[in-house]
C-alpha positions as CSV (number, residue, x, y, z in Angstrom):
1,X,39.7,-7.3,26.6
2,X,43.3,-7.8,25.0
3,X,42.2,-4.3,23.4
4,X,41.6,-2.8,26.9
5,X,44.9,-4.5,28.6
6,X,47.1,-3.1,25.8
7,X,45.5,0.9,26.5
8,X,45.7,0.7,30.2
9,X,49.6,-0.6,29.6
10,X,50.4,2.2,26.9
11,X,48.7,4.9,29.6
12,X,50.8,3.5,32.7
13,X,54.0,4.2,30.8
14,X,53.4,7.1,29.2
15,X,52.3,8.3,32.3
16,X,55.3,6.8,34.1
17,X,57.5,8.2,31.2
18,X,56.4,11.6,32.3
19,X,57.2,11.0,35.8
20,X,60.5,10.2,34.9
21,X,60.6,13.2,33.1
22,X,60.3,15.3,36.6
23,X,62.6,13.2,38.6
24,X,65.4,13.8,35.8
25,X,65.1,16.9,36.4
26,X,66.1,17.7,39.5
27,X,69.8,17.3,39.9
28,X,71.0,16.1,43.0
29,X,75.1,15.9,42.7
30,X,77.6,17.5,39.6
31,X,78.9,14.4,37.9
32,X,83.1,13.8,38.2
33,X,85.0,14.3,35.7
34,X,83.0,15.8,33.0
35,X,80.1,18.2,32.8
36,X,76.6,17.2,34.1
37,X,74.5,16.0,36.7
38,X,73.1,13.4,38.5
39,X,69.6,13.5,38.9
40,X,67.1,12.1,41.2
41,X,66.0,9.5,38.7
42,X,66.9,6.4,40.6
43,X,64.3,7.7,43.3
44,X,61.0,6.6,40.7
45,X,62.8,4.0,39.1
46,X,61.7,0.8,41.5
47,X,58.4,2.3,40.8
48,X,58.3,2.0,37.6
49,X,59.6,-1.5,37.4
50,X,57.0,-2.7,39.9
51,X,54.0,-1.4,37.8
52,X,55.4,-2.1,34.3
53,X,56.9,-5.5,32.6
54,X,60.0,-4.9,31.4
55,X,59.8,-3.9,27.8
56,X,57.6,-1.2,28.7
57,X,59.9,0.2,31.4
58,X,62.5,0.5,29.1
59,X,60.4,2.6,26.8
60,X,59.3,4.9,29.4
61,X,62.7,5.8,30.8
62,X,63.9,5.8,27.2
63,X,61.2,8.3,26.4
64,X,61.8,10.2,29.9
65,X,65.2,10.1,29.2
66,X,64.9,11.5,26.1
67,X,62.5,14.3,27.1
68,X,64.8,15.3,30.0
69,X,68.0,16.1,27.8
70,X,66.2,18.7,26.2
71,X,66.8,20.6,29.3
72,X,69.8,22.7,29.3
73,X,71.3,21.3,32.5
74,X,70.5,17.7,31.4
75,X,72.4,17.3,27.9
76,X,72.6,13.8,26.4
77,X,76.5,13.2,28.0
78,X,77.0,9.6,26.8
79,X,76.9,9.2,22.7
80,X,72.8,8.6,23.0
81,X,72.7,5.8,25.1
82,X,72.1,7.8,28.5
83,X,68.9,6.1,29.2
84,X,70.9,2.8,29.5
85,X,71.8,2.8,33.4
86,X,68.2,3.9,34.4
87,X,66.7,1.0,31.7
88,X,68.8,-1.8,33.6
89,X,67.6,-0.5,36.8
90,X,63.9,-0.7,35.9
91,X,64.3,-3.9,33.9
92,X,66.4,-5.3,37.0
93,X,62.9,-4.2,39.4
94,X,60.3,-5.4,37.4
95,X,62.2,-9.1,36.8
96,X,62.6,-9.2,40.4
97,X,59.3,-8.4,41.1
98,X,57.5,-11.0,38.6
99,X,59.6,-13.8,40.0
100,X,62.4,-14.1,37.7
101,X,65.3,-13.3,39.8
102,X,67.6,-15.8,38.2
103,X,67.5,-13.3,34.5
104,X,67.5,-10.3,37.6
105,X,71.0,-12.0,38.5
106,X,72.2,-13.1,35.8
107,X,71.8,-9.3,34.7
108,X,73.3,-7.9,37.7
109,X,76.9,-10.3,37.2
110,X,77.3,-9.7,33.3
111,X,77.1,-6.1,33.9
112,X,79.7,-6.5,36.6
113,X,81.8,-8.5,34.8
114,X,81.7,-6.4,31.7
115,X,82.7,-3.2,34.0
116,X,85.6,-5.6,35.7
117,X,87.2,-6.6,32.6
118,X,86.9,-2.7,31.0
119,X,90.5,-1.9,30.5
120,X,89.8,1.9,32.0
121,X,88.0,0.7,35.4
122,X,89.6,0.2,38.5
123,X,89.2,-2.4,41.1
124,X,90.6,-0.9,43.6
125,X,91.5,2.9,43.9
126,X,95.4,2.9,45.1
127,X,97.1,3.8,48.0
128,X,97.1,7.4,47.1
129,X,94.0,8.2,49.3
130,X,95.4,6.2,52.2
131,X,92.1,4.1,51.9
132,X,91.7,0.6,53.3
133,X,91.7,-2.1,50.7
134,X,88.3,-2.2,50.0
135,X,86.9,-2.8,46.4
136,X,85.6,0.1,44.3
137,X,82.6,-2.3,43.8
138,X,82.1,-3.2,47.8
139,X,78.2,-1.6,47.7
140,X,77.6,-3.5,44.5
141,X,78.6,-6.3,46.6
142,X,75.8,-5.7,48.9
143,X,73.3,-5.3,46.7
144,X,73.7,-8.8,44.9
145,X,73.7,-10.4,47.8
146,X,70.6,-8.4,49.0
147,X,69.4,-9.7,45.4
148,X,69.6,-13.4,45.8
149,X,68.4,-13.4,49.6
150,X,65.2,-14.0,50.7
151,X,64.7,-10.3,51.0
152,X,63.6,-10.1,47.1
153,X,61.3,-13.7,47.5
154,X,57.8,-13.3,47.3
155,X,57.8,-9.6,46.3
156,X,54.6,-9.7,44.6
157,X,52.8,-10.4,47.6
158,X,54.5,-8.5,49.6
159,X,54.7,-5.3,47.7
160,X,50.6,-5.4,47.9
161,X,49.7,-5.1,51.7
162,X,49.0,-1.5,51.5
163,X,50.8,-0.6,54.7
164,X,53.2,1.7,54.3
165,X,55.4,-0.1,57.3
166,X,55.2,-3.5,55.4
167,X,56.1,-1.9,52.2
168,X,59.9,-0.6,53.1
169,X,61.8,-3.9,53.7
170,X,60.7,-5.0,49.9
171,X,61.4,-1.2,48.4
172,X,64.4,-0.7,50.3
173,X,65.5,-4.3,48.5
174,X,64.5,-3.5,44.9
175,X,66.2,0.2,45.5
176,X,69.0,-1.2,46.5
177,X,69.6,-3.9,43.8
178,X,68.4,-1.4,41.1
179,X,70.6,1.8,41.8
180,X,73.5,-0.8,42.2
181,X,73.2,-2.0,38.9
182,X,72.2,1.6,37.6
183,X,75.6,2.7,39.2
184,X,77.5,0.2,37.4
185,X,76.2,0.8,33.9
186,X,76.7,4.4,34.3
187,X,80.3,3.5,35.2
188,X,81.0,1.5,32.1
189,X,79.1,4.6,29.8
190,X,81.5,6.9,31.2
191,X,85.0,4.3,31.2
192,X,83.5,3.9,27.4
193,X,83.0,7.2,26.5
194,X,85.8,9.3,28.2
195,X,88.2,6.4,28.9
196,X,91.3,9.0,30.2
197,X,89.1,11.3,32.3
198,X,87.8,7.8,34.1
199,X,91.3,6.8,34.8
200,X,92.0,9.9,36.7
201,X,88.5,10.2,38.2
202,X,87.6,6.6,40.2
203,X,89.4,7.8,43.3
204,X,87.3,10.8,43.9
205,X,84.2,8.5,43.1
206,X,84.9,5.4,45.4
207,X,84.8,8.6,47.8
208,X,81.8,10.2,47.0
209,X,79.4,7.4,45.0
210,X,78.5,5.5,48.7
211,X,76.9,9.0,49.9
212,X,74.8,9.8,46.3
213,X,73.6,6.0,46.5
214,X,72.5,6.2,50.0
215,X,70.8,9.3,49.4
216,X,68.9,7.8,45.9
217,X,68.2,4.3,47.9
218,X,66.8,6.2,50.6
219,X,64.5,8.3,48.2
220,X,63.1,5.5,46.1
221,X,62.6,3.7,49.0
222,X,60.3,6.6,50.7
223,X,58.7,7.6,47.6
224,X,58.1,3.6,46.3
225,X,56.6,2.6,49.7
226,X,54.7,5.9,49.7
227,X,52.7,5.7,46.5
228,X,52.5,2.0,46.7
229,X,50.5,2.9,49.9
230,X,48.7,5.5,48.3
231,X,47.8,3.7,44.5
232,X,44.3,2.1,44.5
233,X,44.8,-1.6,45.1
234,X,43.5,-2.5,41.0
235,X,46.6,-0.6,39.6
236,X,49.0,-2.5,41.4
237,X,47.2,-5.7,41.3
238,X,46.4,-5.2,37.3
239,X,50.7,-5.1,37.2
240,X,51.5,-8.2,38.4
241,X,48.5,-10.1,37.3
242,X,51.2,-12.4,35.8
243,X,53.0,-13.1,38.7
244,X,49.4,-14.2,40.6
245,X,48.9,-17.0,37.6
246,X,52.0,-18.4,38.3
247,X,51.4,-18.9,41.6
248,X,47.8,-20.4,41.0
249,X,49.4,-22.6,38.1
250,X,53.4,-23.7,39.0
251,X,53.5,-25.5,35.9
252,X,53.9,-22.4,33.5
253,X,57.2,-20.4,33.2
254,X,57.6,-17.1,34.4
255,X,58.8,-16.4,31.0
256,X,56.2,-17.9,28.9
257,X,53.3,-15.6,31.4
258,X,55.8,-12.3,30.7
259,X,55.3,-13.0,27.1
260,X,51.8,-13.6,27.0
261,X,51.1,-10.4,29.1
């Protein structure tokens, strides 16, 4: 049986990995500021953290981030840890979705912080594009207050009905949360890693970055509710068999159940 649960979890993420694989692939914007792309990755990401715990999410988009840079549009761009923004997305879903938003939080405002105290971020981008004074970080914002509301409560029952109508509040929330967080990782990486090129680049992203998110939230959102609609119910139900234990049983952690899965 343990046998049998370990093979169907190894098969959903390499399977999942491969997915990935695709969806890093296709570029959707040229990166600022230095050569690359970004990719429609984000789009399969709340996907991937519904159907798989944690740990093995991060091993699939490691893998599928691996995989991907082979490609020669897709080069490895940040010192080997380019799978990092798309792991914290994933990780950020699948903790939501099992019931432990508190870690999901938690997450979410050290990665902030980190990216608020980086010495080559900006808060705000100056007057020099006559722009209101409105926080670089105003759609993060959003999304961790979309994070703690009750819009991510319940997910695990919600994110089975099966109706595609039903599904897009709860995938519009976890794509939301998850491509916020993605964003901010990917802007630490590149304040890290070119540190003078950032500098001179956040204006032209606090421009631009609202329209790529939009586009990726919208697209994970569509794509999330769709196969969620479309995956026989024991897939879906086999992935957050934890989450239905804790329910039946109140008395076990959410951690102790994500460890014993």
């Amino acid at each position: 049986m343990h046998y049998n649960a370990d093979t169907r979890k190894l098969t959903l993420t390499a399977t999942l990995a491969a997915l990935y694989v695709v969806f890093r692939a296709i570029p959707i914007d040229q990166l600022i500021g230095i050569s690359g792309t970004i990719t429609a990755a984000g789009m399969i990401a709340p996907i991937i953290g519904i159907l798989l715990e944690p740990a093995y999410g991060i091993v699939a988009v490691f893998t599928g981030t691996m995989v991907a840079s082979l490609l020669p549009w897709n080069p490895i761009k940040f010192v080997g840890l380019d799978f990092l923004p798309g792991a914290l997305n994933v990780a950020l879903v699948s903790l939501a979705v099992r019931g432990r938003r508190t870690e999901a939080t938690v997450m979410f405002l050290i990665t902030m912080a980190v990216f608020i105290i980086n010495p080559f971020t900006r808060i705000f981008v100056g007057s020099a594009l006559y722009s209101p004074p409105i926080p670089y970080l105003w759609m993060h914002l959003i999304a961790l207050v979309v994070l703690v509301s009750p819009l991510t409560k319940n997910l695990s029952s919600k994110l089975t009905s099966h109706h595609y109508a039903s599904l897009v509040r709860p995938m519009a929330a976890l794509a939301i949360t998850g491509t916020m967080l993605e964003h901010l990782t990917g802007g630490i990486l590149f304040a890290t890693v070119y540190p003078q090129t950032a500098l001179k680049s956040w204006g032209a992203i606090f421009l631009v970055y609202p329209i790529e998110r939009a586009l990726l939230i919208v697209g994970g959102t569509i794509i999330g509710a769709t196969l969620l609609s479309l995956l026989r119910p024991a897939v879906i139900e086999g992935s957050l068999k934890t989450v239905r234990k804790l329910m039946s049983d109140p008395t076990r952690s959410a951690t102790g159940l994500d460890e014993q899965a």
